[in-house]
N, C-alpha and C positions, 0 to 999 in steps of 0.2 A: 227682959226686953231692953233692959240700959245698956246692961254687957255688950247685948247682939248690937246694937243701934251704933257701939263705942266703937266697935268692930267694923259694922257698917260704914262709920265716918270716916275712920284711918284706914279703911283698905284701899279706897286709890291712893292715899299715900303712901301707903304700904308701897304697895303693889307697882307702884312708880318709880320708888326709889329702889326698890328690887331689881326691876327692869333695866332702868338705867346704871345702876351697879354692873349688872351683868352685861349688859352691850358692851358699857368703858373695860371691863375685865376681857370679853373675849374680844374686841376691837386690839387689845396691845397684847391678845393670847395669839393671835392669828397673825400681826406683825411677826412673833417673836419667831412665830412657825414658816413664816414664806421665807424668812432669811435660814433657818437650820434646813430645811428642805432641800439647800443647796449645799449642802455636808452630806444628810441621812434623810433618805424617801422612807425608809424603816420609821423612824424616830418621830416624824410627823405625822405618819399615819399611826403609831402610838398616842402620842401628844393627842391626837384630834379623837383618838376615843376617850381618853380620857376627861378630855376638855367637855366631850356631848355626854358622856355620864355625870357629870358634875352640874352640867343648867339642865340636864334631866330631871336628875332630884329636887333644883331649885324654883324651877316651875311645878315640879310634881309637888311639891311642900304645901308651895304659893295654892295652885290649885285644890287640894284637900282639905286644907284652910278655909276658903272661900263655898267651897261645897256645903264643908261643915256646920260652919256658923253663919253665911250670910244669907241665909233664906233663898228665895226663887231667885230674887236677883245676884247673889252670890253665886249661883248655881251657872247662873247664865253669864257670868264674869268668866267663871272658873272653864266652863266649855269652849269660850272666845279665847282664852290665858292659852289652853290645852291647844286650840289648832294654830295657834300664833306663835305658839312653840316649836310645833310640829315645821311649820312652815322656815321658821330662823333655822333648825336643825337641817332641814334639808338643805338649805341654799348655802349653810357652812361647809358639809358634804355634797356638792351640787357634782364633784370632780368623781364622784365613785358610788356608783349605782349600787352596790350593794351596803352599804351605810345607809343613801337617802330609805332603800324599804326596812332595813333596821328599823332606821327613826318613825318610820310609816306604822311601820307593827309595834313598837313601843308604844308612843304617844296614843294610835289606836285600839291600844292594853287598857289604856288608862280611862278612852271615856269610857270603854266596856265596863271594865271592874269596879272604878269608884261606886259611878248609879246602882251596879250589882251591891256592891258592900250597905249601900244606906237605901237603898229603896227608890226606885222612880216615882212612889204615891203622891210624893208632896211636891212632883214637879208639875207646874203647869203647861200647856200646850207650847205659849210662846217660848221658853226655855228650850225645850225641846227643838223644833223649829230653828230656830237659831244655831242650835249646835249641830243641829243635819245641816243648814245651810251655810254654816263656817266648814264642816267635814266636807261637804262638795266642793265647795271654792279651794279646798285646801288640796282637795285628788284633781282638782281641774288645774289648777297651778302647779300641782305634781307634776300630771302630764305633760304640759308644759316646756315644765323644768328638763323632766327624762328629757322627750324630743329636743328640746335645747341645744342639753348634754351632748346627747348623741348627734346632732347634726356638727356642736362644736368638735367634738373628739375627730368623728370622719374627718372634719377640715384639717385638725390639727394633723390626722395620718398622713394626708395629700401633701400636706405641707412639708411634714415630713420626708414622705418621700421621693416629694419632686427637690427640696434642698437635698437631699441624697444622691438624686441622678445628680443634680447643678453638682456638687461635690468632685463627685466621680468626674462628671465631665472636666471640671476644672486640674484636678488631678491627674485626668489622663493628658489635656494640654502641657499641663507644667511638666511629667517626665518624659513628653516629644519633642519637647524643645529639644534642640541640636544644642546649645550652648548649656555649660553648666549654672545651674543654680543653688544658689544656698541660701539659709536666712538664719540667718546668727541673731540669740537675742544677747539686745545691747544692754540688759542690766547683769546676765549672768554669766557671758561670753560664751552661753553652747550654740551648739548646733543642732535647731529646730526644726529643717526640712532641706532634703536633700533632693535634687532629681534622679532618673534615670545617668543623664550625664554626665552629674559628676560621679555616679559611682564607678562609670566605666573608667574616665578621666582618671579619677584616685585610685581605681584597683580596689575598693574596697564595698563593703553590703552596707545597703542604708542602716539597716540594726547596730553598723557596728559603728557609725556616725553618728548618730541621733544620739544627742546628749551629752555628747561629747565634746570637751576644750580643742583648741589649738595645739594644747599642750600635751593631748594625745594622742594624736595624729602623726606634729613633723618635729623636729629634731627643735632644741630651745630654740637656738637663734633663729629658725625661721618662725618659732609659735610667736615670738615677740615681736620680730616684723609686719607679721600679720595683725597683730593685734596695736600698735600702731597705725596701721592703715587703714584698721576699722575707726581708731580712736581720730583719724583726721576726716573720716567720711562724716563723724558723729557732727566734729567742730564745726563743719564747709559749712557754709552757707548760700550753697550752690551743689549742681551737678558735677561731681569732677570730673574729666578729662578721661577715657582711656589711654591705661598704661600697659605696658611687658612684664610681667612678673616670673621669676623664675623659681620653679616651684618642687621640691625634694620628696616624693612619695613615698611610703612605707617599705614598698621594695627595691629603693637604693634610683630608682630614674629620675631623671631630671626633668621636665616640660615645661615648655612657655605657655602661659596663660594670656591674654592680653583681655581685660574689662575694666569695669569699675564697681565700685561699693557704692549703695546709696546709702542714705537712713532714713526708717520713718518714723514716724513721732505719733502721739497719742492727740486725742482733744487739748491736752493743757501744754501740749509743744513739747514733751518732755521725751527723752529719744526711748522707740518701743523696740527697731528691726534694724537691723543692717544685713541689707540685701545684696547679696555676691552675684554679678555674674559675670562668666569671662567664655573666651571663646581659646580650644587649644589650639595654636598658632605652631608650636612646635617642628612640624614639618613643615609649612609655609616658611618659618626663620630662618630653616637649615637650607632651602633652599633657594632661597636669599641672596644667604650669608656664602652661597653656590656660585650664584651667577657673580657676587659682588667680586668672588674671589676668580674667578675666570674674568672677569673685567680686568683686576689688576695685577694678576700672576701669569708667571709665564707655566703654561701646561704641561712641559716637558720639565724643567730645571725646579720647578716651584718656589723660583726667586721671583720678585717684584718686576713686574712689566714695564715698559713703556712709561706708561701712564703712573701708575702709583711709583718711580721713581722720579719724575719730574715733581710731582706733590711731593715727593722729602724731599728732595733738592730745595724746590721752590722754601719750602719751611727752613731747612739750614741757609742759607739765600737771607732772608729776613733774618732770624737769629744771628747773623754774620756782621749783617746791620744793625741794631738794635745794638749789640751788647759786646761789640767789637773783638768777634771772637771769629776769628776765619775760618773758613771750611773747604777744603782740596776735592775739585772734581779728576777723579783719574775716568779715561776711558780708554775702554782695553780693549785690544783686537788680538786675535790668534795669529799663532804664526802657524803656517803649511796648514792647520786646518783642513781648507779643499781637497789637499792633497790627499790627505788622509780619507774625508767623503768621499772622492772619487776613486779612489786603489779600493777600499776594504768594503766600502757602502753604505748607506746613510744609518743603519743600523748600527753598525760600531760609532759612526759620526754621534747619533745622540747618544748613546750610551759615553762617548769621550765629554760632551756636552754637561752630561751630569756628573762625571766625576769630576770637570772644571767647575761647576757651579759648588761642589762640596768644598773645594780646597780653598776657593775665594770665599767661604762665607767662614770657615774656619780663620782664613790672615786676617779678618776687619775687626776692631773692636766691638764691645756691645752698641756702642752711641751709632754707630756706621750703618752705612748702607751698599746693599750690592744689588745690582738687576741686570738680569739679561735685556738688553735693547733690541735684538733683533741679531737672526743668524751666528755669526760667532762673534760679535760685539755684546762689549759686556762694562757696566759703570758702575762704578763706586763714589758714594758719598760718605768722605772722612771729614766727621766735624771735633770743632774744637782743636783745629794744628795750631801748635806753638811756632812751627818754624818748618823753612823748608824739608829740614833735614826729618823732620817726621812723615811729611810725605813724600818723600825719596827712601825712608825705610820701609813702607807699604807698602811701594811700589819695589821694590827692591825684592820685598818676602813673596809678592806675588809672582816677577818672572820667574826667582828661584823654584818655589811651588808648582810651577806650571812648567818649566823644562824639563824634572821630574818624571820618569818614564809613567804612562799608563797602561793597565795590565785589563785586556778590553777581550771577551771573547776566547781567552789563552792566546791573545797576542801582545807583546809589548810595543806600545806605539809612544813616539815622542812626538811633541808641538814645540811653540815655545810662545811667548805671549810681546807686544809690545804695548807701551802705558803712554797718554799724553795727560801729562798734568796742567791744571788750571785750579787759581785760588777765587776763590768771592771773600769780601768786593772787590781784591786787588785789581784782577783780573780781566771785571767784567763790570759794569752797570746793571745789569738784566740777566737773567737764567738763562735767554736764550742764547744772549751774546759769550756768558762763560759757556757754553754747550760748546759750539763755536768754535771758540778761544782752544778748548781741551782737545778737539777736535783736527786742528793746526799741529798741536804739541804732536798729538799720535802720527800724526799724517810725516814731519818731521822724525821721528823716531824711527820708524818703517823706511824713508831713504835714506838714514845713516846706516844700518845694515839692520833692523828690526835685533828681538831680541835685550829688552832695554827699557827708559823711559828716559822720555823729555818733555822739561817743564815750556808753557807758554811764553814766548816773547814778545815785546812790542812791532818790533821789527815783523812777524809773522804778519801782521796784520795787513803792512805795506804788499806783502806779498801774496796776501787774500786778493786784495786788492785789485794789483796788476792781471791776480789771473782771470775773476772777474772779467776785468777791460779784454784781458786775451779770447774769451769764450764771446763776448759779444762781436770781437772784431774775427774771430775764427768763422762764424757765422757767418758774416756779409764777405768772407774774399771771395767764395765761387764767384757771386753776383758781380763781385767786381774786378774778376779774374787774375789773380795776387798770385796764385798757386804755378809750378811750373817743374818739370818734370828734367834732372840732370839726370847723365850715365857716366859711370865710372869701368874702365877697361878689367880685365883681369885677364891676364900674360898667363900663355900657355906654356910652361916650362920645356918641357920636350921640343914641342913641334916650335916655338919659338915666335909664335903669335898673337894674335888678340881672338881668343875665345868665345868673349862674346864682355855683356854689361852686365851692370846691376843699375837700376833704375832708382834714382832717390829722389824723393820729394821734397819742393822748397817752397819756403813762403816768404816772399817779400811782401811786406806792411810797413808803410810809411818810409818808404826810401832805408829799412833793415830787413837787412834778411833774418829770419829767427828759425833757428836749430830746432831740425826734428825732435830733439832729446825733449823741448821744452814744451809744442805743438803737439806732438803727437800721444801724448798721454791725455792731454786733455780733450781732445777731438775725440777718442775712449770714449773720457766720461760722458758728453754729454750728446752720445752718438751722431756724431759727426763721419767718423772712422768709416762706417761702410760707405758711404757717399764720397769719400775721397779716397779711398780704394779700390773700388769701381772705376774711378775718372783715372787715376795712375795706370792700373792697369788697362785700358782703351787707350791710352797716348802711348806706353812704353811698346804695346804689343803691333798699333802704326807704327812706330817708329822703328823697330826691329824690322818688319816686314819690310824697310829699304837696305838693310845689310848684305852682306854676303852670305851665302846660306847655312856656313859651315858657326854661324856666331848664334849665340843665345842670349837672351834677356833674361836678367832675376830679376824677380820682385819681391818685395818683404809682403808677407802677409802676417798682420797683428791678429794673437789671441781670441783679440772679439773679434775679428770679421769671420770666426769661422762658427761663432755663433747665429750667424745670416745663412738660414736655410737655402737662401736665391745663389751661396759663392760659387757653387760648380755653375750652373746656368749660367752666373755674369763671367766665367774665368773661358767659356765655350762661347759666348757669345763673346767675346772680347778679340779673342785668336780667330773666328770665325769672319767676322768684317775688315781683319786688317789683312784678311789673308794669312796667315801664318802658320805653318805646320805647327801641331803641340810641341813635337819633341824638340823647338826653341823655345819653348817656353819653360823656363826657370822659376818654382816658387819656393821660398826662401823661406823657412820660420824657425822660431826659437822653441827649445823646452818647454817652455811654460805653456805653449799652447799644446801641447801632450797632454800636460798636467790640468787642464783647466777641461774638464768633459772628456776623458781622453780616449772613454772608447766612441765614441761618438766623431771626434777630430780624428781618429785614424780610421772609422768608416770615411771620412770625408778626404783623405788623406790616400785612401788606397782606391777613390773613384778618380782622382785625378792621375793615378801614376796610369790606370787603365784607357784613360785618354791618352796617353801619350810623353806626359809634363814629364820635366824631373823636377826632383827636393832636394832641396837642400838641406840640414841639421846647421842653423846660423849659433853662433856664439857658443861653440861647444866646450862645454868642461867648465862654464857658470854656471849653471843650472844643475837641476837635481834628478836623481836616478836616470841620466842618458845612457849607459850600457844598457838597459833593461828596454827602453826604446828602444836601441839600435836594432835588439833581439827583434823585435816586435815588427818592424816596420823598417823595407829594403829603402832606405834612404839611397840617391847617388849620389853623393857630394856633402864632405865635410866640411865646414870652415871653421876654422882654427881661430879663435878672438885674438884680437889684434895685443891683450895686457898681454899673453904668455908669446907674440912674438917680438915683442918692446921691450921684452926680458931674457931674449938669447942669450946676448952677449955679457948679463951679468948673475943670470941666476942658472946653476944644474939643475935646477927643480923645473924650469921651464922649459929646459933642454931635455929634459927628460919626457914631461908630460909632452912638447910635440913629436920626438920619437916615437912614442906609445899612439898618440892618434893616428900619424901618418902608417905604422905599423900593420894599426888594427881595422884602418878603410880599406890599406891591399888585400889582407886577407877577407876579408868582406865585400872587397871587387867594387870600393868607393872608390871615388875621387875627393881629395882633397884639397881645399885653396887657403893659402895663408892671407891674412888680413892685417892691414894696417903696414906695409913692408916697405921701409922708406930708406934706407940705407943699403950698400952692395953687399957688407959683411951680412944683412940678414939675409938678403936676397942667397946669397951662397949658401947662407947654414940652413936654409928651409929647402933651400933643394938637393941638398946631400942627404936632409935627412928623408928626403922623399915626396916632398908635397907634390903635388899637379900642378896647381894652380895659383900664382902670388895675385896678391892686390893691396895697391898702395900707392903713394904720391909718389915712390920711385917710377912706377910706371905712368901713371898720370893720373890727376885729379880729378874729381867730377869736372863734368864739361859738360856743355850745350851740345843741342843734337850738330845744328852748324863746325864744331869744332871738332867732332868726331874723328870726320874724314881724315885728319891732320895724323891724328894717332892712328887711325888703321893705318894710313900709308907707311907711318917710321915701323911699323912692324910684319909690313910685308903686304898693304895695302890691300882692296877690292879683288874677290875671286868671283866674279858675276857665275864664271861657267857653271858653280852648282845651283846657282839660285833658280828654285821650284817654287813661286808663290803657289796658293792654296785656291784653286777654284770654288766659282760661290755656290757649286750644286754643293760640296764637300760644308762648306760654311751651315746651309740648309740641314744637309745632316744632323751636324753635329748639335744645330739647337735643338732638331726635333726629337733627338735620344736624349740632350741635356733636360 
């Protein structure tokens, strides 16, 4: 009884420090397993049998013990030990139903078998009692347990598989993004997720991204750029900026990217992701970089426009300043050009066009510039001249260059170019002023006989100037009636009379008279021209209609007035109110209005001879291709320019050339008139060699209409009897068909 009773006293301590041994032991068994669990689910479901076989025994021991030796109440220890065990076993296995009924059918091995091994006789009722009523509370807490389990597991499946959809959905958002995305991690520099986008973008399979550097993807130098621009997203401390990135794919393309990189960072700030994304811009840049170039290039030549040559200008302009290093504006004009557009057609015209623009971009150095300005105007910006004579050798390589036959179509065609130079600063204050300035030089160049270059002078500018003043006061004479209309006689060789006039136009301003040569180009420009060709014509065609009937009136008609759709209309209504049969009407023009539209002027040209008019061919044998005219168009009446009969008497060459025209209007059934004829020796040698018609101060000067009369009488005066003026039903007419 001592034994039992020693036993008796140390088994709660026993029993206590048993217990608590074993909780501290499986408390840091169970840590050591939630952490390996996240290695090997194998391993801890190992572990965990192992671990429930070991406080198996150790409560089985405890219990057997206590059954043994400590009487009823030992017994009744040992059956509360046994379902307390049962109960920790389960709830250490709470995750896996088939261990909690293991532990169920173990532990209920054990109260079976023990009482079987030693007998129930010596137990008493309450002992018993007790252990059914630990065994119930122990299945009631089971059950419990299981439902628990199982309500927790359902959750956790739900849980499961609604993050699965959320997954998926997230997933499906991220590869419909339109823009690419990527997520590079920043401790190892792979590539952890790719979209849809970028694989299109890159040409490549997410399989074959994922996990992959920089460095196996693009070529070194761009994996190192990349990886740079990750390492400044990492630094920022900020959002940065969208950039352009231009980006070299596996299969040799190029594309613009345009985004930016973020980074994100963990709880302790430390960098976890850098996030890419960009959007392909590639086609948007190209056609950009489309319209940029159609802004500042010319479509046909693909030299520099307008616009982007005034911006180099403008910038050698500044550098000229700045650093005291001048810079030479040439601008160039063609020479015969038109001529060429209008014989062959604008086809071969642009095609001449482009081989001008290759041969100019070939003479200018690399520093230089060349642009078409517009129509066959063309500039160059040579910077950095030492000295005039460097841009006198540019300009010098260019007329060479450009006189140069062109082989256009299987045609050879020649031009030839003239150049005005202007230096910045010398030159100019301002870009527009050098524009200008260069502008003067060409304009200069073109009336010394083109073919050439002339530099800008001061004195040009006086003469900018005057014309200026000239175009303002050209303006106010109508108003203030300045304009006035002389004739000059032309003697009819044969019959030994006056023929008829030429009507010239004069302008008195300011108590001077000023030469048509000087007025009448600029009336041109700034279309003045058809309003005072209109008004000539109405006063000369009155003023004829008081002659004798057998005389005619010329009139010059300029180039541009036949680009006035209204000239037949004004040239019929003109002869129509002054009275006048057409066939006194004389229209007078030069070559150049052949040349200038010229199938267009010889429909206009062959409506007037059907009226009645005659034409005349003025300043013949200046100008270009006139035999080929002559072909084309029954001119009656040649005039002979007055240089080749100012040079009878001392040149064969002019004695020759008016033999040949006088020759070639008989046989063509012209007339001819000599011009400018102021001595008797010419007067003889133009009529031996056959002229019809002289004119010159030998026979009289222009004159007022008042002083006519003077001159018809010394040559055989007024012959009223054929005068037929024009009735105004006939006048009616002639508008209503014009």
């Amino acid at each position: 009884m001592a034994a039992l009773s020693i036993h008796i006293d140390w088994a709660p301590l026993i029993w206590a420090a048993a217990v608590a041994a074993t909780m501290l032991l499986d408390w840091i068994v169970m840590q050591r397993l939630v952490k390996s669990a996240q290695a090997a689910s194998n391993l801890r479901f190992g572990a965990l049998i192992g671990w429930m076989s070991a406080t198996f025994a150790v409560y089985s021991s405890i219990g057997v013990y206590f059954w043994t030796y400590g009487g009823e109440y030992g017994r009744c220890f040992a059956l509360i030990q046994a379902c307390a065990g049962m109960m920790q076993a389960a709830m250490q296995m709470r995750a896996s139903r088939p261990l909690v009924a293991a532990a169920v059918v173990g532990h209920g091995w054990i109260l079976l078998c023990i009482p079987a091994l030693i007998g129930l006789n010596g137990v008493g009722a309450a002992p018993v009692l007790i252990g059914i009523g630990g065994l119930g509370l122990f299945c009631w807490q089971l059950f419990n347990l299981v439902n628990r389990s199982a309500a927790e597991s359902a959750s956790l499946q739900q849980a499961s598989r609604e993050a699965e959809i959320e997954r998926a959905f997230t997933d499906s958002i991220i590869d419909n993004v339109p823009n690419l995305l990527t997520v590079v991690d920043a401790e190892t520099g792979r590539i952890i997720l790719v979209n849809k986008a970028a694989q299109v973008i890159g040409g490549t399979r997410r399989e074959d991204v994922i996990g992959r550097g920089y460095e196996d993807l693009y070529p070194a130098d761009q994996a190192a750029h990349l990886r740079v621009l990750d390492a400044e997203a990492v630094a920022a401390d900020r959002t940065p900026p969208f950039r352009d990135e231009k980006i070299t794919l596996e299969n040799g393309n190029v594309r613009t990217l345009r985004g930016r990189r973020v980074c994100v960072r963990d709880d302790q700030g430390r960098p976890r992701y850098v996030i890419v994304t960009a959007e392909d811009v590639t086609d948007m840049r190209e056609a950009e970089a489309q319209v940029v170039r159609l802004a500042h290039y010319d479509s046909l030549t693909e030299l520099p426009n307008r616009v982007l040559f005034r911006t180099r200008l403008n910038d050698a302009f500044n550098d000229a300043l700045r650093h005291s290093r001048p810079a030479a504006l040439h601008w160039i004009d063609l020479d015969y050009f038109k001529e060429v557009n209008d014989t062959l057609g604008h086809m071969v015209g642009d095609q001449l066009l482009i081989g001008v623009a290759e041969r100019l971009s070939s003479a200018i150095g690399p520093n230089d510039t060349v642009a078409r300005l517009g129509g066959d105007e063309f500039g160059i910006v040579q910077r950095n001249v030492a000295s005039r004579d460097d841009a006198a050798t540019l300009a010098g390589r260019i007329v060479d260059s450009l006189s140069q036959p062109f082989h256009l179509s299987g045609r050879e065609v020649r031009i030839g170019a003239s150049v005005g130079i202007a230096f910045a600063p010398i030159d100019a204050k301002t870009v527009d002023e050098l524009m200008v300035n260069a502008d003067m030089a060409l304009y200069r160049c073109k009336q010394a006989g083109r073919g050439g270059h002339s530099f800008f002078e001061r004195e040009m500018t006086d003469r900018r100037r005057a014309r200026r003043t000239m175009e303002q006061e050209l303006r106010a004479a109508f108003a203030n009636g300045e304009f006035s209309v002389m004739y000059q006689p032309q003697l009819h060789l044969k019959e030994g009379r006056i023929a008829g006039c030429e009507a010239l136009v004069r302008w008195k301003s300011k108590g001077r008279f000023i030469s048509p040569a000087e007025f009448i180009p600029v009336a041109e420009e700034i279309g003045l021209i058809n309003q005072l060709g209109e008004w000539v014509l109405k006063e000369a065609c009155a003023e004829a209609a008081k002659w004798p009937a057998h005389m005619k009136v010329a009139v010059n008609i300029s180039p541009a007035q036949f680009k006035d759709q209204n000239l037949v209309r004004n040239v019929i209504s003109a002869v129509a109110h002054a009275g006048l049969s057409p066939d006194r009407l004389e229209v007078e023009i030069t070559e150049s209005t052949l040349l200038q539209g010229s199938q267009t002027n010889l429909t206009t040209l062959f409506r007037l001879r059907e009226l009645g008019l005659s034409v005349a061919l003025d300043d013949f044998g200046t100008g270009f291709s006139s035999l080929n005219y002559l072909r084309q168009f029954p001119f009656t009446k040649i005039k002979i320019d007055r240089s080749f009969v100012s040079d009878l008497s001392l040149s064969l060459e002019a004695v020759s050339i008016v033999k040949a025209i006088t020759g070639m209007a008989a046989s063509l059934g012209m007339d001819t008139t000599a011009e400018g004829v102021e001595t008797e020796r010419q007067m003889e040698m133009v009529t031996g060699y056959g002229c019809t018609e002289v004119q010159g101060y030998l026979v009289s000067r222009p004159c007022t209409p008042a002083d006519l009369k003077a001159v018809f009488d010394r040559y055989g005066g007024f012959d009223d009897s054929a005068f037929a003026p024009v009735s105004s039903g006939d006048a009616e007419l002639w508008l209503a068909t014009g």
